[in-house]
C-alpha positions in Angstrom: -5.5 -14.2 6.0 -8.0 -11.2 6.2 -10.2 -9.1 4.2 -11.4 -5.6 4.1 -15.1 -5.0 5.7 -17.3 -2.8 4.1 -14.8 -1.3 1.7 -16.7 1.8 -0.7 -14.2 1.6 -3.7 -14.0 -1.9 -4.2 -16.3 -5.1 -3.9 -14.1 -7.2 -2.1 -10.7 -7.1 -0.8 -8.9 -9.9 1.3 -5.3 -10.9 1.6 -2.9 -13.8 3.0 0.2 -14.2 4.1 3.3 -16.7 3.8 6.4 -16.1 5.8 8.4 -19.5 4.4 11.7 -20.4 5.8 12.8 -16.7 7.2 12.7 -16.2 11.0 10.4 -13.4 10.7 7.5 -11.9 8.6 9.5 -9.5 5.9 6.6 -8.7 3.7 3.9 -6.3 4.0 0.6 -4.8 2.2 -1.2 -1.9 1.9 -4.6 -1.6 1.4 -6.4 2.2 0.9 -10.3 2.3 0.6 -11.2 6.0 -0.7 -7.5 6.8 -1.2 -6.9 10.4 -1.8 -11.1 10.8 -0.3 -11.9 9.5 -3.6 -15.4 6.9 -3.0 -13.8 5.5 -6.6 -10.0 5.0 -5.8 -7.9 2.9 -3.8 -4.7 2.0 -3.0 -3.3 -1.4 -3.5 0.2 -2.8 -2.4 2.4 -5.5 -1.4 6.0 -5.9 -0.4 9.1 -8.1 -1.2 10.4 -7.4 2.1 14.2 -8.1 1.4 15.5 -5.1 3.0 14.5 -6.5 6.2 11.1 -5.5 8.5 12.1 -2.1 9.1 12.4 -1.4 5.4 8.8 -2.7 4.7 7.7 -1.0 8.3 8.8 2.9 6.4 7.1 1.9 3.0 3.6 0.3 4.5 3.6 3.4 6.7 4.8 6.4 4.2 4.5 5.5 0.6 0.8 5.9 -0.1 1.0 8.7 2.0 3.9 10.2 -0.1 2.3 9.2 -3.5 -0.6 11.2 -2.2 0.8 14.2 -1.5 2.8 13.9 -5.0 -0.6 13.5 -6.5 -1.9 16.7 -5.0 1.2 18.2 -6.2 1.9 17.0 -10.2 -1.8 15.7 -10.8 0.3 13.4 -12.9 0.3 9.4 -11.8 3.5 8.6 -13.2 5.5 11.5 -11.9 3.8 11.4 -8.8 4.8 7.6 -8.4 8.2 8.2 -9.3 8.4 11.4 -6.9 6.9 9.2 -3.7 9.7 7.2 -3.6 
């Protein structure tokens, strides 16, 4: 379990984790405060790791950073999410 400190965009923000009968941790989250330098936006996600660790490893690491840039780019949310990927 854990939780954001001090985080501008939001009040609170706190997460926990579950790894059930697999023999290692295939999930993952994301958490953004200020996403995009925004003091109003953030970036929330989680992760059904069944592609394995190094599947939830690229997407924790690249896919805000790839929605982002699309952002920048369309100025359109759904085209932008549907670019990231």
């Amino acid at each position: 379990m854990g939780f954001a400190h001090n985080p501008v965009s939001v009040q609170a923000v706190g997460w926990a984790e579950d790894q059930g009968r697999r023999p290692e941790m295939e999930d993952g989250f994301v958490f953004v405060d200020q996403f995009g330098g925004s003091k109003r936006s953030a970036f929330f996600a989680v992760y059904d790791g069944h592609g394995g660790r190094p599947v939830v490893d690229f997407v924790t690491r690249e896919l805000h950073e790839n929605l982002h840039k699309e952002l920048r780019r369309t100025g359109s949310p759904a085209d932008a999410l549907l670019q990231a990927f």
